[in-house]
C-alpha positions as semicolon CSV with decimal commas, in nm:
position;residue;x (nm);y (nm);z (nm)
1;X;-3,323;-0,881;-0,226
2;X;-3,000;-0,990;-0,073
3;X;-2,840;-0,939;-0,432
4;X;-2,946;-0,651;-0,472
5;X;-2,798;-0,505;-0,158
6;X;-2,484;-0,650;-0,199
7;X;-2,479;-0,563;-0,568
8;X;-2,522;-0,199;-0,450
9;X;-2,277;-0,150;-0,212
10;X;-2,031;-0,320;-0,443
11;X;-2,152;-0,041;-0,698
12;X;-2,112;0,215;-0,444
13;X;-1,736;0,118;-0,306
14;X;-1,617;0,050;-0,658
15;X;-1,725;0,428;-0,719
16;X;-1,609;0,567;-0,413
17;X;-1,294;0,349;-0,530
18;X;-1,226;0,532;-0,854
19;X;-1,341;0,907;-0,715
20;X;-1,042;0,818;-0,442
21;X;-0,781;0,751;-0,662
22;X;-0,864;1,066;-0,935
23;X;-0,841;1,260;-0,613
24;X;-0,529;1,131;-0,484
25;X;-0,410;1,153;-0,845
26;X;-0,468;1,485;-0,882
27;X;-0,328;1,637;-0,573
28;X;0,085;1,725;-0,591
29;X;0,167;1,817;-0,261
30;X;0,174;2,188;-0,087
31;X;0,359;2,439;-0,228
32;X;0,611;2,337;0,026
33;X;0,650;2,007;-0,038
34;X;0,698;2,070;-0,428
35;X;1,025;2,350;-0,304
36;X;1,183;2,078;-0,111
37;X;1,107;1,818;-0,320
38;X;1,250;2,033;-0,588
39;X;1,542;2,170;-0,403
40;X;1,680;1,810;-0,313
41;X;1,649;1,737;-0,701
42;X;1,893;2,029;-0,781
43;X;2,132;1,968;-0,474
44;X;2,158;1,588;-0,530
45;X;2,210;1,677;-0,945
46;X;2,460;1,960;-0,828
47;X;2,654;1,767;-0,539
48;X;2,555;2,061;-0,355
49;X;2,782;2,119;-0,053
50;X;2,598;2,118;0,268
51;X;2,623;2,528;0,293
52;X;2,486;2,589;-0,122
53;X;2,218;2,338;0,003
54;X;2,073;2,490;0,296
55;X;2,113;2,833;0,102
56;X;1,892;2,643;-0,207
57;X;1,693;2,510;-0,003
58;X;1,588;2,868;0,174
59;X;1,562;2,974;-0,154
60;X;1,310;2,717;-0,321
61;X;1,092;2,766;0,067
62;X;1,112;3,171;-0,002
63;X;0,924;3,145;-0,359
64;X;0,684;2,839;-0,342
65;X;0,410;3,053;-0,124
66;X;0,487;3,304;-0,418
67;X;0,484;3,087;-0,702
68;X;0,145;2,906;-0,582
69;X;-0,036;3,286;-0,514
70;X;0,048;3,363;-0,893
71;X;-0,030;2,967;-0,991
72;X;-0,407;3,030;-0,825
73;X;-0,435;3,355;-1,031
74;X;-0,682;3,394;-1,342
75;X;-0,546;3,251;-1,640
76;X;-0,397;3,526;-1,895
77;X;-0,173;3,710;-1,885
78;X;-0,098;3,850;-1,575
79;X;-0,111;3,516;-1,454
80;X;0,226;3,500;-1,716
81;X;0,340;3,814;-1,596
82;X;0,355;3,709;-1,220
83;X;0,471;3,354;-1,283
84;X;0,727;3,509;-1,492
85;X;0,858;3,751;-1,212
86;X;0,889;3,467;-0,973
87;X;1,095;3,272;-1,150
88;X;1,300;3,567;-1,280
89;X;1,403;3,645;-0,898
90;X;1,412;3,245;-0,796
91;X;1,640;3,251;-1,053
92;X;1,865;3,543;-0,991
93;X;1,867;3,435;-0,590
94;X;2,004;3,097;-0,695
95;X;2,277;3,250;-0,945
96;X;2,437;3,452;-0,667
97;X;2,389;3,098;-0,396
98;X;2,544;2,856;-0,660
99;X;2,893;2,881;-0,835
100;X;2,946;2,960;-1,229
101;X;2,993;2,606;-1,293
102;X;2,697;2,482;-1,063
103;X;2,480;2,799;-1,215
104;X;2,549;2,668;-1,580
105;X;2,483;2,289;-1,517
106;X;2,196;2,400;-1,340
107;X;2,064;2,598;-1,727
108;X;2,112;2,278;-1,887
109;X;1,924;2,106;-1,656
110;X;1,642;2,322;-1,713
111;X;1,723;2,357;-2,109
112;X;1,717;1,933;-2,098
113;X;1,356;1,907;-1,900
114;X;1,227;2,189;-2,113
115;X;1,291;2,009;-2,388
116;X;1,161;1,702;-2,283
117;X;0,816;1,872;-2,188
118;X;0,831;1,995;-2,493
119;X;0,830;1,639;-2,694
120;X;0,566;1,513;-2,443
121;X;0,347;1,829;-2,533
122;X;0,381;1,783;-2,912
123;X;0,349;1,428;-2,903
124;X;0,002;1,481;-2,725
125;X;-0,103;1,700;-2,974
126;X;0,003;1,491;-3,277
127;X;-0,192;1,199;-3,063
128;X;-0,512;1,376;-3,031
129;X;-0,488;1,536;-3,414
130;X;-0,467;1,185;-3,567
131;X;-0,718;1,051;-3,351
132;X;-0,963;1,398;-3,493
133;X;-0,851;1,292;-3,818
134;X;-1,007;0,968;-3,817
């Protein structure tokens, strides 16, 4: 009897264990978090003075609520459509807040991590085909 107790609350924690972590490994912060998180990235890969940084930083604040309303949005489409638009203007706000030079080694930046993403994604998929295949 005494086993089985203790047998089932080790079952039990070792579950609540694992539906803890998927939780906590699944969440990635507020939209807020992710904009300052994200503006620090490009003012410490910028050298940002301390007057482009608060300006990115109002910038990145102004479009994550934005960015996560079209993020929660159906899938489709318009869900493109509005995701698009945000970054279209987040983009065009930080153009006219950064320099020519900043502006362009920000667009490789992006170019560089697109590009990565993109290996990561393709890689998955040759992963999972050759693991159909067999």
């Amino acid at each position: 009897m005494r086993f089985t107790k203790k047998f089932l609350l080790a079952s039990l924690l070792f579950v609540f264990g694992i539906f803890s972590a998927q939780a906590q490994k699944g969440q990635k912060g507020s939209p807020e978090r992710r904009a300052e998180a994200q503006a620090n990235s490009l003012i410490k890969k910028l050298s940002l003075d301390e007057a482009r940084a608060t300006q990115v930083r109002a910038i990145y604040a102004k479009y994550a609520p934005l960015q996560a309303d079209a993020q929660a949005m159906a899938k489709g489409k318009e869900k493109r459509d509005a995701l698009n638009k945000v970054r279209v203007d987040q983009d065009a706000e930080l153009k006219a807040a950064l320099t020519a030079e900043q502006y362009a080694q920000w667009q490789t930046l992006k170019a560089e991590q697109k590009a990565k993403s993109q290996e990561k994604a393709d890689a998955k998929r040759a992963k999972k085909k050759a693991e159909k295949g067999n």
